[in-house]
N, CA and C atoms as a LAMMPS dump frame, in Angstrom:
ITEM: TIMESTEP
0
ITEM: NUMBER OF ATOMS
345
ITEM: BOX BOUNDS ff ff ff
-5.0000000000000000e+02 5.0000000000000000e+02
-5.0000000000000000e+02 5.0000000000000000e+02
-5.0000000000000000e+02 5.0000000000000000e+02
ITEM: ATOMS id mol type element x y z
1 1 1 N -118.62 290.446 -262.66
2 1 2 C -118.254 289.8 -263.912
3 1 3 C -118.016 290.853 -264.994
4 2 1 N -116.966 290.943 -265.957
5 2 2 C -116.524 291.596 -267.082
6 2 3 C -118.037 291.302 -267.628
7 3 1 N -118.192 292.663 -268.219
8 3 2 C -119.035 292.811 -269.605
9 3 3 C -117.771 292.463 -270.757
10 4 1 N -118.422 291.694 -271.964
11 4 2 C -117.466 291.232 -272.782
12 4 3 C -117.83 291.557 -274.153
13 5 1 N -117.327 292.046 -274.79
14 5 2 C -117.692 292.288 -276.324
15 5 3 C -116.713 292.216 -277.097
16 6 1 N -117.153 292.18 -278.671
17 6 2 C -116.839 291.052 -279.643
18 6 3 C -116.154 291.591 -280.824
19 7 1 N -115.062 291.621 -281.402
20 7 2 C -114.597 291.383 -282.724
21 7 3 C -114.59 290.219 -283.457
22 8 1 N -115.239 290.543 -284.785
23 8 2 C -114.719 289.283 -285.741
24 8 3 C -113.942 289.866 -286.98
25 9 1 N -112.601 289.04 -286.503
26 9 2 C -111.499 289.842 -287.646
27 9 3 C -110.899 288.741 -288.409
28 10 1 N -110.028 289.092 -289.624
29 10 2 C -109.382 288.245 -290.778
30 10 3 C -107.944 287.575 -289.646
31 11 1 N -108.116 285.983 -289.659
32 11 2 C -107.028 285.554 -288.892
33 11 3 C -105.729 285.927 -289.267
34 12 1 N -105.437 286.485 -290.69
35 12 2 C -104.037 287.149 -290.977
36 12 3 C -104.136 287.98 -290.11
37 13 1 N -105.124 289.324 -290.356
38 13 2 C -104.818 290.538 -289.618
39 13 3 C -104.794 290.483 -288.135
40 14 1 N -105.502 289.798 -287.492
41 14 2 C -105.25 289.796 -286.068
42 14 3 C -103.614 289.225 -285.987
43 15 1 N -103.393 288.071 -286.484
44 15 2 C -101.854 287.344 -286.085
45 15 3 C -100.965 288.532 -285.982
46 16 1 N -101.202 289.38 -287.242
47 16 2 C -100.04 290.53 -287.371
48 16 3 C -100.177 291.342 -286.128
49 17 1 N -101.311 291.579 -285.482
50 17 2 C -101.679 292.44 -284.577
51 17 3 C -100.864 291.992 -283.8
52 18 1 N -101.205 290.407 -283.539
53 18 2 C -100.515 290.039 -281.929
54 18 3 C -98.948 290.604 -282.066
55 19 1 N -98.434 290.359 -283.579
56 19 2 C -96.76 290.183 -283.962
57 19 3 C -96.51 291.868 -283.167
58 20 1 N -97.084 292.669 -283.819
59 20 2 C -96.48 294.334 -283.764
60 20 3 C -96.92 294.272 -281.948
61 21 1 N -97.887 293.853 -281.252
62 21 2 C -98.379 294.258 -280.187
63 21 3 C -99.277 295.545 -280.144
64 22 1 N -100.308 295.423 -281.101
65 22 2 C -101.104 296.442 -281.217
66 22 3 C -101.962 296.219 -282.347
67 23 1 N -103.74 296.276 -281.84
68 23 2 C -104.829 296.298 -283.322
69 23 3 C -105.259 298.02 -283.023
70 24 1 N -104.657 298.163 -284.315
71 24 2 C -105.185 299.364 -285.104
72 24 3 C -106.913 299.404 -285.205
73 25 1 N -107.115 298.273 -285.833
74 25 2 C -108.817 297.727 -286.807
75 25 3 C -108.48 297.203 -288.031
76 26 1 N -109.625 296.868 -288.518
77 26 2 C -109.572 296.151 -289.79
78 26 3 C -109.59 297.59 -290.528
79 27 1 N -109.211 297.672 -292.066
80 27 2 C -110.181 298.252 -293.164
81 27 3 C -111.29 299.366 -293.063
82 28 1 N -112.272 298.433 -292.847
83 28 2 C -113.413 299.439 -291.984
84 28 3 C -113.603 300.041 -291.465
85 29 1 N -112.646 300.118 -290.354
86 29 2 C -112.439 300.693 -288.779
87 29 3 C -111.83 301.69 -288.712
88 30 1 N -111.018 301.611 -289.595
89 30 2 C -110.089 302.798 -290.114
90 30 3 C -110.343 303.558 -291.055
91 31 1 N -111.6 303.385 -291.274
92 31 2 C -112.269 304.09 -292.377
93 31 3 C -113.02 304.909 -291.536
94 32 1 N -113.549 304.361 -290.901
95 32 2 C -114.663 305.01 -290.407
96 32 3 C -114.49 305.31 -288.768
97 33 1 N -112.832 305.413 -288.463
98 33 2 C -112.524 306.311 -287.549
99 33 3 C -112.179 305.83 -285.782
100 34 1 N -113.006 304.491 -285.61
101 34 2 C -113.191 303.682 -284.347
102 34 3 C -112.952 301.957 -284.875
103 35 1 N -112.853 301.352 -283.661
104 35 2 C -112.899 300.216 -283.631
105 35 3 C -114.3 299.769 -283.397
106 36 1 N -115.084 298.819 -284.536
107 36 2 C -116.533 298.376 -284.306
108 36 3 C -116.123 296.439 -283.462
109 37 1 N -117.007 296.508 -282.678
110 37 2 C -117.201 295.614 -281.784
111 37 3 C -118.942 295.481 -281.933
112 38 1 N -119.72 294.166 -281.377
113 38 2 C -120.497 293.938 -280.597
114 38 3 C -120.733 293.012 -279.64
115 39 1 N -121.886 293.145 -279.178
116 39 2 C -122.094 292.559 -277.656
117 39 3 C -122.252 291.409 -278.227
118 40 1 N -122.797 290.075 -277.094
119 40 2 C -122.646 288.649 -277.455
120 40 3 C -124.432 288.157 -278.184
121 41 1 N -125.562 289.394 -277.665
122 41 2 C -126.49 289.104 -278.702
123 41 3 C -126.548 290.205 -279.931
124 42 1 N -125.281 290.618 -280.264
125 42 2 C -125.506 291.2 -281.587
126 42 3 C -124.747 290.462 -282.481
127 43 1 N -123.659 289.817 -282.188
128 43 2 C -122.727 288.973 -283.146
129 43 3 C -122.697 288.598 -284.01
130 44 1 N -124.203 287.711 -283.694
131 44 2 C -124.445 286.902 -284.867
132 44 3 C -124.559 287.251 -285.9
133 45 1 N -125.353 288.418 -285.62
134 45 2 C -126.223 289.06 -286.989
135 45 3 C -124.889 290.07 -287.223
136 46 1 N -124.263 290.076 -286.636
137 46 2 C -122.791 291.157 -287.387
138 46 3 C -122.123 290.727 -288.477
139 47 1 N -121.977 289.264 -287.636
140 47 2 C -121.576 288.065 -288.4
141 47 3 C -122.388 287.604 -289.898
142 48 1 N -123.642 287.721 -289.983
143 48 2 C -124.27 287.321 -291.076
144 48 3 C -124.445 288.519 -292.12
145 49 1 N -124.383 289.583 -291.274
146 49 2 C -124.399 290.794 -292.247
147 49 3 C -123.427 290.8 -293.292
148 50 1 N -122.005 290.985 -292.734
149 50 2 C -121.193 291.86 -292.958
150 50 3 C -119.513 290.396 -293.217
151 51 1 N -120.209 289.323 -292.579
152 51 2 C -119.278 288.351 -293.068
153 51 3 C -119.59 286.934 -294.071
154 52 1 N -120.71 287.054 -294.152
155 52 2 C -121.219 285.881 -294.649
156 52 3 C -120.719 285.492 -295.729
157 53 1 N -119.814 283.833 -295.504
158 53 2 C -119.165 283.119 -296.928
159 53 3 C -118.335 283.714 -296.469
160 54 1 N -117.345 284.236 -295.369
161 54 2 C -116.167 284.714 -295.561
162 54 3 C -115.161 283.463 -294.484
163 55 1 N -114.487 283.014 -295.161
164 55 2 C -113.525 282.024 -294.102
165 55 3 C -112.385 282.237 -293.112
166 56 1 N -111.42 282.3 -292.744
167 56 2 C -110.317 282.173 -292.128
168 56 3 C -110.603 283.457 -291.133
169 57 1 N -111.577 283.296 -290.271
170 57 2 C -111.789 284.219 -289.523
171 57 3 C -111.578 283.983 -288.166
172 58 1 N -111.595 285.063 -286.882
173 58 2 C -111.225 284.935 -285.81
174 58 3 C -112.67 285.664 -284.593
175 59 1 N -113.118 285.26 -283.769
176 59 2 C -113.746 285.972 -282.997
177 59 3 C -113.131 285.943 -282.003
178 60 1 N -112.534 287.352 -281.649
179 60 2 C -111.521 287.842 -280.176
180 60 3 C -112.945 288.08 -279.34
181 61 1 N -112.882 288.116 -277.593
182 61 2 C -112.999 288.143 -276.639
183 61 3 C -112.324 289.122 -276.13
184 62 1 N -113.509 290.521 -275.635
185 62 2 C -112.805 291.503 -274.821
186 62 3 C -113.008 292.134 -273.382
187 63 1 N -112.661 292.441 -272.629
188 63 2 C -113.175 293.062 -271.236
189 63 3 C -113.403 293.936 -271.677
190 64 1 N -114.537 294.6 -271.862
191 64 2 C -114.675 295.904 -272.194
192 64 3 C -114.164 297.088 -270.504
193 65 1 N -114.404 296.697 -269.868
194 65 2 C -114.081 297.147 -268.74
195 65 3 C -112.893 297.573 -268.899
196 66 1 N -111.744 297.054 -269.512
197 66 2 C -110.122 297.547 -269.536
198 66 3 C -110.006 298.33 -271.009
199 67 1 N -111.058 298.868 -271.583
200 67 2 C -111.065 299.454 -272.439
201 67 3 C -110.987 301.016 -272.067
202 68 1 N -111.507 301.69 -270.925
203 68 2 C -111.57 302.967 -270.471
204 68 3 C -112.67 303.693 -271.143
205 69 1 N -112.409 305.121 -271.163
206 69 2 C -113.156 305.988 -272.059
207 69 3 C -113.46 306.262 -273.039
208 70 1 N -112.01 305.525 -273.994
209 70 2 C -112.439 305.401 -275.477
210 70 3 C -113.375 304.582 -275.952
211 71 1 N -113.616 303.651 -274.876
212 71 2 C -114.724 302.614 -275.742
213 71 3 C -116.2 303.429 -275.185
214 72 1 N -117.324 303.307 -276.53
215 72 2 C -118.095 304.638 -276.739
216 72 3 C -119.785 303.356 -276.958
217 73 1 N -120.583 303.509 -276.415
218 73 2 C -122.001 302.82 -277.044
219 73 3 C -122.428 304.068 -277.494
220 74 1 N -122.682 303.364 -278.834
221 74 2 C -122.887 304.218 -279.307
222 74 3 C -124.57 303.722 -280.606
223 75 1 N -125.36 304.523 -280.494
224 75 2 C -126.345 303.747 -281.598
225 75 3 C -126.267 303.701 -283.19
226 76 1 N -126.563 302.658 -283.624
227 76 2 C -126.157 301.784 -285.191
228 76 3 C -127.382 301.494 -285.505
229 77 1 N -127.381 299.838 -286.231
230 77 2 C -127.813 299.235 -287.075
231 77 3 C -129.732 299.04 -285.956
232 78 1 N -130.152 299.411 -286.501
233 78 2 C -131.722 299.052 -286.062
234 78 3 C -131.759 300.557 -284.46
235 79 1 N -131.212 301.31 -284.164
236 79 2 C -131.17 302.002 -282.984
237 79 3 C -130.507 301.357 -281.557
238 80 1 N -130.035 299.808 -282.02
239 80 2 C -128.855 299.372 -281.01
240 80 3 C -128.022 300.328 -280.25
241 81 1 N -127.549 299.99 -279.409
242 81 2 C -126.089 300.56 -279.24
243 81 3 C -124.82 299.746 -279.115
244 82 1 N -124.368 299.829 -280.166
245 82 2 C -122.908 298.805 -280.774
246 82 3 C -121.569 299.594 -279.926
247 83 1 N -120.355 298.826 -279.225
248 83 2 C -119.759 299.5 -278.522
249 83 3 C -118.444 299.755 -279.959
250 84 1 N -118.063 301.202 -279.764
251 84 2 C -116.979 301.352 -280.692
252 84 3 C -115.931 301.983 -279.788
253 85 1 N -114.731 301.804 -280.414
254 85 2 C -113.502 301.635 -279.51
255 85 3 C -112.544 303.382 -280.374
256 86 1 N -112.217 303.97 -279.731
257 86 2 C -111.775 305.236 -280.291
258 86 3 C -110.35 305.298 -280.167
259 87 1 N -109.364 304.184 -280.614
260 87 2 C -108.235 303.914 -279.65
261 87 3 C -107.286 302.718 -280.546
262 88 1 N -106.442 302.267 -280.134
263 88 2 C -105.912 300.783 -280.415
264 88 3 C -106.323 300.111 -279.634
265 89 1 N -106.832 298.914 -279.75
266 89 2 C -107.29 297.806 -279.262
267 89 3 C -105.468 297.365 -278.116
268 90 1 N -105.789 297.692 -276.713
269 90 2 C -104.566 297.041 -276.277
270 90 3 C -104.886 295.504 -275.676
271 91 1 N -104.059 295.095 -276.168
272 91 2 C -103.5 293.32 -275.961
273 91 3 C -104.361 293.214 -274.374
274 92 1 N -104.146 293.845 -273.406
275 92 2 C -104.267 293.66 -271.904
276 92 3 C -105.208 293.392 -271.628
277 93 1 N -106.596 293.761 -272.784
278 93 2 C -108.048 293.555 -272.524
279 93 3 C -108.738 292.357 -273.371
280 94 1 N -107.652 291.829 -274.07
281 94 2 C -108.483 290.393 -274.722
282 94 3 C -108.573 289.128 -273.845
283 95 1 N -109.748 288.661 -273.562
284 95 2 C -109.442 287.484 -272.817
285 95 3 C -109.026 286.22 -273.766
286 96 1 N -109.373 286.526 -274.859
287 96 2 C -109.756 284.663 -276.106
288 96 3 C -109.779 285.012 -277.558
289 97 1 N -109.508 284.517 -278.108
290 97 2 C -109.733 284.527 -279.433
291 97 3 C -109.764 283.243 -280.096
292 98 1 N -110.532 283.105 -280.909
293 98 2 C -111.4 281.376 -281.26
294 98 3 C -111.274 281.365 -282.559
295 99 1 N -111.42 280.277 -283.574
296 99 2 C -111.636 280.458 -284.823
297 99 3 C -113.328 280.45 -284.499
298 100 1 N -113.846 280.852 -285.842
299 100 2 C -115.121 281.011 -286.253
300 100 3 C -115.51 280.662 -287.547
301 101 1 N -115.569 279.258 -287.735
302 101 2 C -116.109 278.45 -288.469
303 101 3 C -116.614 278.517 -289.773
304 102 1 N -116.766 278.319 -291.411
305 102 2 C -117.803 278.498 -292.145
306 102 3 C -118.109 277.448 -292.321
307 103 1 N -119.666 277.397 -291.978
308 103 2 C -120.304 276.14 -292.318
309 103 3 C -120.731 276.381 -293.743
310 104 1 N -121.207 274.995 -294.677
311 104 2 C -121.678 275.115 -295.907
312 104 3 C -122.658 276.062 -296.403
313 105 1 N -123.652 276.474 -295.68
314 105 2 C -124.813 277.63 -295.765
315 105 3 C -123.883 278.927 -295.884
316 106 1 N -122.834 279.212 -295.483
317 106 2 C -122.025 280.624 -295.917
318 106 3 C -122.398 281.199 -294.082
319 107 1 N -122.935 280.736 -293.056
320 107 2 C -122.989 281.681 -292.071
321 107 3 C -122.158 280.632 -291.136
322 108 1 N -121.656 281.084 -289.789
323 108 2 C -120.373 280.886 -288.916
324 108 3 C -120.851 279.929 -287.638
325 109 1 N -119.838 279.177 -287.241
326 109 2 C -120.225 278.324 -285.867
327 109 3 C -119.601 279.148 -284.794
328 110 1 N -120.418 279.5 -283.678
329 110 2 C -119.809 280.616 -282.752
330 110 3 C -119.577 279.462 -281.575
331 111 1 N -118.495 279.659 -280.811
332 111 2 C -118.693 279.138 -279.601
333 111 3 C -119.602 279.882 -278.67
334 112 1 N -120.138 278.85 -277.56
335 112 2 C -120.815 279.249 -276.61
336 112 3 C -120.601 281.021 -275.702
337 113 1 N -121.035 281.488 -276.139
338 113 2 C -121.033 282.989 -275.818
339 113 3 C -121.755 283.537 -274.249
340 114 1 N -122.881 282.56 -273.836
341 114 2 C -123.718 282.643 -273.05
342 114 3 C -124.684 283.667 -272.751
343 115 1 N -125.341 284.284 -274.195
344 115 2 C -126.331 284.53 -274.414
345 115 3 C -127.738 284.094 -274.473
């Protein structure tokens, strides 16, 4: 079974992604050099950190497996290891991409992840 890990990006910026055939990253990502991803029990809290109250969002689905060498675990937030992507995100390795919900509390409805 694919190991699978997680972007949550602005549904403009991904659409454009699909348009050109290629994600660069958000903002962030490009700030700080890699593509940030996490696994399916870090999400949430990625999600509440760093998106909370934010709407029109997308959570993509990735094989990390078709990612190669650029994708890096690497340790973050609490001594985790968050997988970051050193590369363009290519199209070939997304399985899904979902909306991701704001409920009234300001935090997100995830689909079933199977965590």
């Amino acid at each position: 079974m694919a190991e699978i890990i997680y972007k949550i990006v602005p549904e403009a910026l991904w659409r454009a992604a699909e348009k050109s055939g290629r994600f660069d990253g958000a903002p962030v990502d490009l700030q700080d050099g890699f593509i940030h991803f996490s696994t399916a029990t870090q999400v949430g809290e990625t999600a509440a950190r760093h998106f909370a109250g934010k709407a029109g969002l997308l959570l993509v689905a990735v094989d990390a497996g078709r990612l190669g060498t650029a994708l890096k675990f690497e340790t973050s937030r609490g001594g985790a290891l968050f997988p970051h992507l050193y590369a363009p995100l290519d199209p070939a390795a997304i399985l899904w991409a979902a909306p991701l919900p704001l409920r009234a509390d300001g935090g997100h409805d995830f689909p079933d992840l199977g965590n």
